[in-house]
C-alpha positions as YAML, in Angstrom:
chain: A
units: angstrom
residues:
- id: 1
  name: UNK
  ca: [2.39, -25.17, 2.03]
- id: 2
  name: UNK
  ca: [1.89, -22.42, 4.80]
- id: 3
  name: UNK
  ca: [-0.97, -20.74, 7.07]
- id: 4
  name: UNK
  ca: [-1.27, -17.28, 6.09]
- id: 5
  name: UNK
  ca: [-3.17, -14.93, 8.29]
- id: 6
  name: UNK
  ca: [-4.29, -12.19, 6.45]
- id: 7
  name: UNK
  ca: [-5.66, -8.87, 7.89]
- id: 8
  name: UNK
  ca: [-7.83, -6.90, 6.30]
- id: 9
  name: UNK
  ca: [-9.51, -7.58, 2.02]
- id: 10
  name: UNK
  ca: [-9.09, -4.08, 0.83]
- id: 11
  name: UNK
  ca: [-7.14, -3.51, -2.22]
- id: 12
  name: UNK
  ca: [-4.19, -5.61, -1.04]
- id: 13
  name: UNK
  ca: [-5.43, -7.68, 1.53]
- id: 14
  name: UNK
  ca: [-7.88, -9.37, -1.43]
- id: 15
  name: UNK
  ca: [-5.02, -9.55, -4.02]
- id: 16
  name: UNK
  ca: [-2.34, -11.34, -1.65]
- id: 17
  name: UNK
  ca: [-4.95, -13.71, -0.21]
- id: 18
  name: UNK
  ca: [-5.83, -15.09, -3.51]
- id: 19
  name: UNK
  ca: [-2.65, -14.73, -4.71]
- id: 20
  name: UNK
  ca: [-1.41, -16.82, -1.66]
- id: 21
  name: UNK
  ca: [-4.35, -19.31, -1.64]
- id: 22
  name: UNK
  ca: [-3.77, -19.92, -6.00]
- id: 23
  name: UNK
  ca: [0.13, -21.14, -4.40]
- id: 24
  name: UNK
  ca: [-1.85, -23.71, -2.52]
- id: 25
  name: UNK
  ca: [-1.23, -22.07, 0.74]
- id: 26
  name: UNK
  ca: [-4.15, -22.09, 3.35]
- id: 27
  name: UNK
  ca: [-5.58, -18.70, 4.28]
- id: 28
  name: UNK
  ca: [-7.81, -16.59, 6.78]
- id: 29
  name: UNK
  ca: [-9.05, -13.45, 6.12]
- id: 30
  name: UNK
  ca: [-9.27, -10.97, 8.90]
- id: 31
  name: UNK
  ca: [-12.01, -8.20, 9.01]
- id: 32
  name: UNK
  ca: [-14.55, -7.12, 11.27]
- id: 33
  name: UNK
  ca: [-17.17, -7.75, 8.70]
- id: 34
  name: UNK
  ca: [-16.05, -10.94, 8.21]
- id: 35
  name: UNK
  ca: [-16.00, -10.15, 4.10]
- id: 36
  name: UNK
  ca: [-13.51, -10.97, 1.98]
- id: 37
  name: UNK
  ca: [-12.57, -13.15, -1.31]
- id: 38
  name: UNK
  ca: [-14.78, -15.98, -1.77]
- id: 39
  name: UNK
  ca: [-12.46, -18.41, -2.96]
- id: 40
  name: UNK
  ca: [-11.11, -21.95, -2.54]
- id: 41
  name: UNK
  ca: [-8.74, -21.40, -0.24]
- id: 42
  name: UNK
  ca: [-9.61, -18.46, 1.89]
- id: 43
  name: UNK
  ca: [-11.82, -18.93, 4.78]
- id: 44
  name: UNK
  ca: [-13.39, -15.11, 6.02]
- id: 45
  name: UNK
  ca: [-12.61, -14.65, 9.71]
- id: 46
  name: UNK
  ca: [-14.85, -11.95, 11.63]
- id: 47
  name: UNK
  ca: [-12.56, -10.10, 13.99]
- id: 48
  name: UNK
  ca: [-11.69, -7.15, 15.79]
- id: 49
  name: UNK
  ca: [-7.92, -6.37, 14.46]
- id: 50
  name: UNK
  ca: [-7.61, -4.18, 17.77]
- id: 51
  name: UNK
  ca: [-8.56, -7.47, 19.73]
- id: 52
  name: UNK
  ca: [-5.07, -8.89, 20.74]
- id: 53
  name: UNK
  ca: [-6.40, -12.16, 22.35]
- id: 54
  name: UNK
  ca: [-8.90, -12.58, 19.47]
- id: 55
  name: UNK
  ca: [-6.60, -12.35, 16.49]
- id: 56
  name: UNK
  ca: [-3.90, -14.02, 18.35]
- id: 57
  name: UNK
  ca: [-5.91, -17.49, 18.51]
- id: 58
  name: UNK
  ca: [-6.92, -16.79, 15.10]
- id: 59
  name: UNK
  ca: [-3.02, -16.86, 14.41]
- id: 60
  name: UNK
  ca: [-2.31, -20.08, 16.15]
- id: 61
  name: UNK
  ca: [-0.41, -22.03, 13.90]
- id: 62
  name: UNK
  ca: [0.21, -19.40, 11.32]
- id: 63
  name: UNK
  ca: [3.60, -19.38, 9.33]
- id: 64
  name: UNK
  ca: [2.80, -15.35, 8.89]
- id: 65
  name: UNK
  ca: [0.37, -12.88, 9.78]
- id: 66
  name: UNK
  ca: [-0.27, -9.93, 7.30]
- id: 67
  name: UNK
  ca: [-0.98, -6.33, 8.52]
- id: 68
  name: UNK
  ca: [-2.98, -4.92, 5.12]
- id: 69
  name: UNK
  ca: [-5.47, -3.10, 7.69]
- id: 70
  name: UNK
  ca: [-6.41, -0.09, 6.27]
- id: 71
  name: UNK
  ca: [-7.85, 2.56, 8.71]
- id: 72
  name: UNK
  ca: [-10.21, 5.63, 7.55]
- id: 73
  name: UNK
  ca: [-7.24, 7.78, 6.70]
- id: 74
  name: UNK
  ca: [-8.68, 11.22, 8.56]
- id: 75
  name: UNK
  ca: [-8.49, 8.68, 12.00]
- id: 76
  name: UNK
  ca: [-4.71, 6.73, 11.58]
- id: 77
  name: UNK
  ca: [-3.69, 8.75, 14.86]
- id: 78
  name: UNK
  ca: [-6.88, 6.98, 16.98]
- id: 79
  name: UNK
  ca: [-7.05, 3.85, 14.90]
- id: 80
  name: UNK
  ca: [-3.42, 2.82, 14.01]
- id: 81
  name: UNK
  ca: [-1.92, 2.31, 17.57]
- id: 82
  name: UNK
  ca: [-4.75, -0.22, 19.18]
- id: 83
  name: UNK
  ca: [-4.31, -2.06, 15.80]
- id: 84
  name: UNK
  ca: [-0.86, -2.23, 15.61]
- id: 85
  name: UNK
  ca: [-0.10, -2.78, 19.61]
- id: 86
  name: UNK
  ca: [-2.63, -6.32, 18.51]
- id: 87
  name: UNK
  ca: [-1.12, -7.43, 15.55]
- id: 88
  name: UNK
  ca: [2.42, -7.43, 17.76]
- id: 89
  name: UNK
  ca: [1.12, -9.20, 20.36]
- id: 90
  name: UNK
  ca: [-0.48, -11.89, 18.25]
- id: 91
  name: UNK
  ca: [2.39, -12.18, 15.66]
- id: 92
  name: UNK
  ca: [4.53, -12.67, 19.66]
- id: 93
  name: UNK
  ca: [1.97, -14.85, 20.66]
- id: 94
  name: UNK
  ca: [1.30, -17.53, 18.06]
- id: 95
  name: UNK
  ca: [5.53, -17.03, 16.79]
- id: 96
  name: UNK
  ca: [3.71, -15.85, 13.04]
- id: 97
  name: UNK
  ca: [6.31, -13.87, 11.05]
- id: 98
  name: UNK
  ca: [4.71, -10.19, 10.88]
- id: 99
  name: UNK
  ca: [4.54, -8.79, 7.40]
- id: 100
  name: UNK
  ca: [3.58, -5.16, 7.68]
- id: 101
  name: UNK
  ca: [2.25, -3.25, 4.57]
- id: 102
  name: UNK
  ca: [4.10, 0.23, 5.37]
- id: 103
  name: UNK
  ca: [4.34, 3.47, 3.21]
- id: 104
  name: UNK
  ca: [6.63, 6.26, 2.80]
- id: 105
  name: UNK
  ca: [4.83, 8.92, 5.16]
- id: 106
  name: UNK
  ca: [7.57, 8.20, 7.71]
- id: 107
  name: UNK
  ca: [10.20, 9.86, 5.88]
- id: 108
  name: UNK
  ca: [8.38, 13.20, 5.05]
- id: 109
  name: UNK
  ca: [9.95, 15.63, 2.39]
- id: 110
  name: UNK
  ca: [13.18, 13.83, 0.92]
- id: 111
  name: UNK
  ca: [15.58, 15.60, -1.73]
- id: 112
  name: UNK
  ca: [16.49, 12.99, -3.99]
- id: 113
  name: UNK
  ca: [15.52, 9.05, -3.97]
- id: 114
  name: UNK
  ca: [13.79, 7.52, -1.08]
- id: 115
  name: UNK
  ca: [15.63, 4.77, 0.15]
- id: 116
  name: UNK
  ca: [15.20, 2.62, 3.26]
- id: 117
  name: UNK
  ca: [18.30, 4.05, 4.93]
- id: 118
  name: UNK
  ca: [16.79, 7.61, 5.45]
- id: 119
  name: UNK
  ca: [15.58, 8.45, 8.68]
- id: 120
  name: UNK
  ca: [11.90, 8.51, 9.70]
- id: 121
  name: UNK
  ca: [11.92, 12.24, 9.77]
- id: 122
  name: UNK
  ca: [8.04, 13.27, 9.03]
- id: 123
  name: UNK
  ca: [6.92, 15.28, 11.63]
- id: 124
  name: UNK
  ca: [3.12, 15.00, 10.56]
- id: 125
  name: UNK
  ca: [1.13, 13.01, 12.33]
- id: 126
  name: UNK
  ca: [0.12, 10.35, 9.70]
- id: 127
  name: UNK
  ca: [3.75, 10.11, 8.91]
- id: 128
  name: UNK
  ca: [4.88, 9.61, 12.45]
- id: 129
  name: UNK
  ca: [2.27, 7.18, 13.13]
- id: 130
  name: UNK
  ca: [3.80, 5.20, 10.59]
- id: 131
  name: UNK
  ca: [7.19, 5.52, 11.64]
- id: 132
  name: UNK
  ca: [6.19, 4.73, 15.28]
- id: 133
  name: UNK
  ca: [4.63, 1.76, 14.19]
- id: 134
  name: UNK
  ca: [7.62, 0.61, 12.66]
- id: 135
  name: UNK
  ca: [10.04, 0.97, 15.56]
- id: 136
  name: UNK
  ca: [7.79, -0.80, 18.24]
- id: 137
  name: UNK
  ca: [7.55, -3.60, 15.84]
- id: 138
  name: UNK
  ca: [11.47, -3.41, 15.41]
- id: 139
  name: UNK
  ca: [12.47, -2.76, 18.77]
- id: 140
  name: UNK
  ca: [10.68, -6.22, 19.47]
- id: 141
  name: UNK
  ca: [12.28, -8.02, 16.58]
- id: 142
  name: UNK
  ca: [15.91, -6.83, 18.46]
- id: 143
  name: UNK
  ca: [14.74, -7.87, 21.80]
- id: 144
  name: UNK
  ca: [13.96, -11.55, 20.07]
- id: 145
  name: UNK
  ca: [10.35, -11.32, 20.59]
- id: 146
  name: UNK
  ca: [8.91, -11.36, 17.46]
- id: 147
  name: UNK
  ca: [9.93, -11.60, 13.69]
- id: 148
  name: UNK
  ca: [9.16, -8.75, 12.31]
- id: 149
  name: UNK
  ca: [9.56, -7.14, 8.17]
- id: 150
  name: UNK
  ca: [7.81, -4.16, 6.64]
- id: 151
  name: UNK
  ca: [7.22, -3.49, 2.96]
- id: 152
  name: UNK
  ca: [6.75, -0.16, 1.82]
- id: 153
  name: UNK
  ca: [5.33, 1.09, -1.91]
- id: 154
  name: UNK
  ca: [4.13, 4.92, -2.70]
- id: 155
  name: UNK
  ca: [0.87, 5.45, -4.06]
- id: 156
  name: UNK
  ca: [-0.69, 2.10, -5.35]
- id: 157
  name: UNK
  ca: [-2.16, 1.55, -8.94]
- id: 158
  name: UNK
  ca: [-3.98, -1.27, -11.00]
- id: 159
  name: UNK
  ca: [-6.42, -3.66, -11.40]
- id: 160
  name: UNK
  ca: [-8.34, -3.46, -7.75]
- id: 161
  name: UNK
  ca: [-7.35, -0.64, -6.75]
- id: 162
  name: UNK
  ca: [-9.37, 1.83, -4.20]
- id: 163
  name: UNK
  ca: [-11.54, 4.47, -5.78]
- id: 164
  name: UNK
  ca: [-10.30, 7.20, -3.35]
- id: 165
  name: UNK
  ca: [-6.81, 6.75, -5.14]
- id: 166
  name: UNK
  ca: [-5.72, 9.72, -6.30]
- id: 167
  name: UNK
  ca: [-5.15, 8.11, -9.84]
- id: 168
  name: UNK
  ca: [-8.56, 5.66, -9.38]
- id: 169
  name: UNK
  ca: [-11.85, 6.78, -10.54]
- id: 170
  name: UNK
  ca: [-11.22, 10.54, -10.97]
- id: 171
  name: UNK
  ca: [-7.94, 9.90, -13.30]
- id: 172
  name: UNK
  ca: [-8.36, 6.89, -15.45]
- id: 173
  name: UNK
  ca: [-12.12, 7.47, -16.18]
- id: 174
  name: UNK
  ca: [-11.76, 11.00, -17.73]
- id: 175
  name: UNK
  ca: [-8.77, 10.58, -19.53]
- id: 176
  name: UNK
  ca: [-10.17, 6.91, -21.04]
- id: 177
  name: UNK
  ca: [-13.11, 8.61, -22.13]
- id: 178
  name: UNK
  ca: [-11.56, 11.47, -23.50]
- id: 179
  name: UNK
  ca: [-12.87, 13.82, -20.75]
- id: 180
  name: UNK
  ca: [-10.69, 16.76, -18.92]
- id: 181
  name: UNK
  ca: [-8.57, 15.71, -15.93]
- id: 182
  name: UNK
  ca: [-8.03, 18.07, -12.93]
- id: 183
  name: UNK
  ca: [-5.27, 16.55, -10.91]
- id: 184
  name: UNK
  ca: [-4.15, 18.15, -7.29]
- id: 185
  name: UNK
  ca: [-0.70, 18.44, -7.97]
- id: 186
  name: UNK
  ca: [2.18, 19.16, -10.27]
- id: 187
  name: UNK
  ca: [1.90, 17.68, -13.76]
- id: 188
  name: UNK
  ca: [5.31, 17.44, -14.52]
- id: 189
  name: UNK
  ca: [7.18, 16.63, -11.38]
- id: 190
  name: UNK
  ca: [8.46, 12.47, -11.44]
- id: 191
  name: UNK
  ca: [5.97, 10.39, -9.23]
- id: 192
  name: UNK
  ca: [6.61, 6.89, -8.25]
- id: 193
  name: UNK
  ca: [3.52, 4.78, -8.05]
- id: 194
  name: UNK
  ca: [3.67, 1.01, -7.20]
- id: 195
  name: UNK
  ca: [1.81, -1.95, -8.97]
- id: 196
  name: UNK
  ca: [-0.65, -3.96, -6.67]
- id: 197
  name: UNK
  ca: [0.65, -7.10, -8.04]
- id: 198
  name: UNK
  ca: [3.83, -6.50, -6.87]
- id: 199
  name: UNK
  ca: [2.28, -5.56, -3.28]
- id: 200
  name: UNK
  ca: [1.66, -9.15, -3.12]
- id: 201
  name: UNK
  ca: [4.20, -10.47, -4.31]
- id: 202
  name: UNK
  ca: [6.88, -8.67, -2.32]
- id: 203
  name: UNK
  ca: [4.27, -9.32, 0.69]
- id: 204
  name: UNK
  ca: [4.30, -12.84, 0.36]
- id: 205
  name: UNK
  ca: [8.02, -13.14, -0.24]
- id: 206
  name: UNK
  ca: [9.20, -11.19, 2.98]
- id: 207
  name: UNK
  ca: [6.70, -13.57, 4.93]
- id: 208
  name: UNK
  ca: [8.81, -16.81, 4.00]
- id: 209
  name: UNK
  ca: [12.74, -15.62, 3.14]
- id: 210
  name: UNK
  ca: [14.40, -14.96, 6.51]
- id: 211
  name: UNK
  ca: [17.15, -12.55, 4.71]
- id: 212
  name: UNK
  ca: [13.72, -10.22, 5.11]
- id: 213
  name: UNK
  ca: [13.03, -9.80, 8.60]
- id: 214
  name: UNK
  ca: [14.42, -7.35, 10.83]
- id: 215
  name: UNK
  ca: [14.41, -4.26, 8.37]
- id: 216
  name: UNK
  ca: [11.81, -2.38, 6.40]
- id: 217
  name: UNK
  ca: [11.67, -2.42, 2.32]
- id: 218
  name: UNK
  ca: [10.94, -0.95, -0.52]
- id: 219
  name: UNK
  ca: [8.35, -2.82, -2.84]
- id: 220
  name: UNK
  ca: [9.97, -3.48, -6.70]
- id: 221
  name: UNK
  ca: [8.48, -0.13, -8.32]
- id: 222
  name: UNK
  ca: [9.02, 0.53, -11.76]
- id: 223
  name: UNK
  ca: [10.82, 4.16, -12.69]
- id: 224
  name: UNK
  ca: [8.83, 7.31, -11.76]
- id: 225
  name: UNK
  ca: [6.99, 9.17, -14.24]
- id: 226
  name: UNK
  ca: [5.05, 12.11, -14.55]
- id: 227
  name: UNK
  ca: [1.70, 12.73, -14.42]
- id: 228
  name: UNK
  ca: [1.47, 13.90, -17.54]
- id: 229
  name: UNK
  ca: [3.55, 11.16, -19.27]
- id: 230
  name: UNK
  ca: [1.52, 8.88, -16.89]
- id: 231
  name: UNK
  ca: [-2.17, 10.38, -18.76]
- id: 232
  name: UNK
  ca: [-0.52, 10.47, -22.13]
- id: 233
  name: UNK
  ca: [0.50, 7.33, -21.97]
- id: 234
  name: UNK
  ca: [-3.04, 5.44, -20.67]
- id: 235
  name: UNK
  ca: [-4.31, 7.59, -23.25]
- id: 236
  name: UNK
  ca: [-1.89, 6.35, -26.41]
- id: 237
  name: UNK
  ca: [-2.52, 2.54, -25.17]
- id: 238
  name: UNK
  ca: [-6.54, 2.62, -24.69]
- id: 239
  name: UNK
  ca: [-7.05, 4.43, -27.88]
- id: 240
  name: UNK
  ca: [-8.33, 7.26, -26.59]
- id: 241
  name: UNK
  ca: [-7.92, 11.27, -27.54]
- id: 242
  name: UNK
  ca: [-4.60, 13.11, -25.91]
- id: 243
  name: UNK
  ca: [-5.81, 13.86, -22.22]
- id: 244
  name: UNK
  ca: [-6.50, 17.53, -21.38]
- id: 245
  name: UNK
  ca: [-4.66, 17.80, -18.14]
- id: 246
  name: UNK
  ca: [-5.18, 20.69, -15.56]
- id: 247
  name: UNK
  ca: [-3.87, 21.21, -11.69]
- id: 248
  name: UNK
  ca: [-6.81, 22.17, -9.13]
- id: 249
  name: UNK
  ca: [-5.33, 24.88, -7.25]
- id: 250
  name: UNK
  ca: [-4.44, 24.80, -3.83]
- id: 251
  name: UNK
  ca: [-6.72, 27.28, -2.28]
- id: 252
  name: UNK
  ca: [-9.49, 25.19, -3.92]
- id: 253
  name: UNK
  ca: [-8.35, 22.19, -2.06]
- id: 254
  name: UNK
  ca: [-7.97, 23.99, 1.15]
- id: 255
  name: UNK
  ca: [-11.64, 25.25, 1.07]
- id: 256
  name: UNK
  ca: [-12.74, 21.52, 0.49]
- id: 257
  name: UNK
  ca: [-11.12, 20.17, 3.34]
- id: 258
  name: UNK
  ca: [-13.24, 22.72, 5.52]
- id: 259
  name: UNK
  ca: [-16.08, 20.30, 4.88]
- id: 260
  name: UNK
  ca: [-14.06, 16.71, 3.22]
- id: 261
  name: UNK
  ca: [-12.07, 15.06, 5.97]
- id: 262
  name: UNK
  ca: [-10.16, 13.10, 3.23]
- id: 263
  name: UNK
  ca: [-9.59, 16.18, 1.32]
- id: 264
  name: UNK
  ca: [-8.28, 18.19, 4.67]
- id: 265
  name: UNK
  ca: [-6.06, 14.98, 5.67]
- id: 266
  name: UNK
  ca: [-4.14, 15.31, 2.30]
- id: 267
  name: UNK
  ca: [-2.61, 18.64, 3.01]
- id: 268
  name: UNK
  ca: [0.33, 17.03, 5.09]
- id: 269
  name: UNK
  ca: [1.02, 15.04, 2.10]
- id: 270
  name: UNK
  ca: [0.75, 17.70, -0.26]
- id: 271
  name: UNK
  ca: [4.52, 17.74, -0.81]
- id: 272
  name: UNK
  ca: [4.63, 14.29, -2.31]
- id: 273
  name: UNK
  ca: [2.62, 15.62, -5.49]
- id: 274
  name: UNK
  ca: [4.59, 19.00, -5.82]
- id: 275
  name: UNK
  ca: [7.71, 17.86, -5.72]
- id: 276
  name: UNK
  ca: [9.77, 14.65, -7.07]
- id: 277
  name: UNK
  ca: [8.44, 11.71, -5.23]
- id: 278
  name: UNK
  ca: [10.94, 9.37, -6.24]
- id: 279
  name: UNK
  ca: [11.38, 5.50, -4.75]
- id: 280
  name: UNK
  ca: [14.29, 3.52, -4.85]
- id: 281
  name: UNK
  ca: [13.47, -0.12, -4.64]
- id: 282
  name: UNK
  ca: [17.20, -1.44, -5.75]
- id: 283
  name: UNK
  ca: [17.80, -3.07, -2.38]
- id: 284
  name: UNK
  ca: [14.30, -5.50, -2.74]
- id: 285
  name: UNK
  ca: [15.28, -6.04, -6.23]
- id: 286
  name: UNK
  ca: [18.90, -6.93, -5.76]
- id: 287
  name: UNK
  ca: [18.19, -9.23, -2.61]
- id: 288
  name: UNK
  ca: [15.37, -11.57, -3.69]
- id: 289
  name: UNK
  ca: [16.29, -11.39, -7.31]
- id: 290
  name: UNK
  ca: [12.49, -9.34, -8.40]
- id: 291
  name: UNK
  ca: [12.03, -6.78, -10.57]
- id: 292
  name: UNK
  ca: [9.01, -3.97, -10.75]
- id: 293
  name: UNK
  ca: [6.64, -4.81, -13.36]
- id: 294
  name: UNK
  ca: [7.10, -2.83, -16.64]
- id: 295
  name: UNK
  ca: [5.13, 0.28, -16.93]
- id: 296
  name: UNK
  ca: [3.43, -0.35, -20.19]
- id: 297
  name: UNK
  ca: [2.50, -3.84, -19.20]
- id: 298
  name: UNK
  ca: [1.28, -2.09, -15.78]
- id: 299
  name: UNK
  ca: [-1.25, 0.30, -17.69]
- id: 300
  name: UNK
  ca: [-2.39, -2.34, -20.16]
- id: 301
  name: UNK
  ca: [-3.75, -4.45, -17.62]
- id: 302
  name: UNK
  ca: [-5.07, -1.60, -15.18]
- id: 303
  name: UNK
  ca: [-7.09, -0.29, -18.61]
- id: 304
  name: UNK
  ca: [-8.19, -3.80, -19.08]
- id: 305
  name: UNK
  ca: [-9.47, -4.41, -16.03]
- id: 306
  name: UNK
  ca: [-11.21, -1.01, -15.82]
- id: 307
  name: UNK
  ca: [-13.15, -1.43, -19.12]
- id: 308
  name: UNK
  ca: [-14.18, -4.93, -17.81]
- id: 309
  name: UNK
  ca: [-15.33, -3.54, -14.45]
- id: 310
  name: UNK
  ca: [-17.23, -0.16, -15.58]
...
């Protein structure tokens, strides 16, 4: 069994720790708070993840160190760098294997399937953020500093997930309970969205398979659907009335963000909910021998877990 170092007990950060801890691995859980699961297992760490020298003796001995910190998303551009210029230095440092939770902001607009080949092309600044990130952390893999991997999933769903999720609290509640659903984007346009079981699992299997490190994936995602098949199908499973789907219009959203950071921030991302947002997660699969769960099973235990939890 390993030493895991685990930054951050959001929606992933929680799942993988006691995912990894329920393997019999020994964990630490990295926040500033110092909350996280209170399991057997875990032990809850109090940190700065911007402090290099602190989290770099907390990572003494650790097989990997997990990057699941999860900024306030209107201030990536002053919060990301410090964060991820400290989780280098400690993964360098201590000789952890860094396992960075990614996204796909770094590409910006795609035609077709996203795929780990394309270029880092966004030129928003959450998406080249992430796509800075990314290189540092690479370019010090190829000088033989570090060991370095990054997993990447599109927009996460399931039992834990965050509230602020687009398909969280505003999508699954009104459509379970039979209410109207105002979505801000297309209805019919194929959207990928990735299970947060298979966050940790394709977390905790980068950390520990060397064939990994040195490139970014794509977590196992199962086939895109759209919203509307999405709602119709939560819908047909819980038992509930066919959802009464609507888009909020753009201007709307606009006028929002005047006064809604998070609302203002989603603009440059707009184009993942207009258009096909599509991921290809063949290469992960193929590799490491993983597949995506299946959707059905997917909503079936994300309505389950919601009913048991509201």
């Amino acid at each position: 069994m390993g030493r895991h170092v685990v930054v951050g007990a959001g929606q992933v950060g929680s799942g993988l720790a006691e995912s990894l801890a329920g393997a019999g691995h020994e964990v630490v859980v990295v926040t500033r708070s110092g909350a996280g699961p209170q399991v057997p297992g875990v032990t809850r760490v109090a940190a700065d993840a911007a402090d290099a020298d602190r989290l770099g003796a907390v990572a003494k001995g650790a097989d990997a160190l997990y990057n699941c910190a999860n900024p306030q998303y209107h201030r990536w551009a002053q919060d990301w760098p410090p964060v991820a210029g400290a989780m280098l230095t400690a993964a360098e440092r201590s000789g952890a294997v860094l396992v960075t939770l990614g996204n796909l902001y770094g590409y910006g607009p795609v035609d077709g399937p996203i795929t780990e080949d394309l270029p880092l092309a966004a030129t928003g600044t959450k998406g080249r953020v992430r796509a800075t990130m990314w290189t540092d952390a690479l370019a010090a893999h190829q000088a033989g500093r570090v060991r370095v991997t990054e997993v990447r999933g599109s927009d996460f769903f399931g039992p834990g997930m965050s509230d602020q999720s687009i398909f969280g609290d505003r999508f699954i509640g009104p459509i379970l309970s039979g209410k109207p659903v105002r979505v801000p984007g297309a209805l019919d346009q194929p959207h990928s969205m990735t299970y947060l079981p298979d966050v940790a699992r394709a977390l905790a299997t980068a950390a520990v398979d060397e064939r990994a490190w040195g490139r970014a994936w794509h977590i196992p995602t199962a086939p895109a659907l759209t919203v509307r098949q999405m709602a119709e199908r939560l819908a047909a499973l819980a038992g509930a009335p066919a959802p009464r789907l609507s888009t909020v219009p753009h201007w709307m959203l606009r006028a929002a963000g005047l006064v809604v950071p998070l609302l203002r921030e989603l603009e440059e991302t707009r184009y993942q909910f207009v258009r096909p947002f599509v991921v290809d997660s063949s290469a992960f699969e193929t590799t490491f021998g993983v597949a995506p769960t299946p959707s059905d099973e997917v909503f079936k235990e994300t309505i389950a877990w919601w009913r048991a939890t509201r």
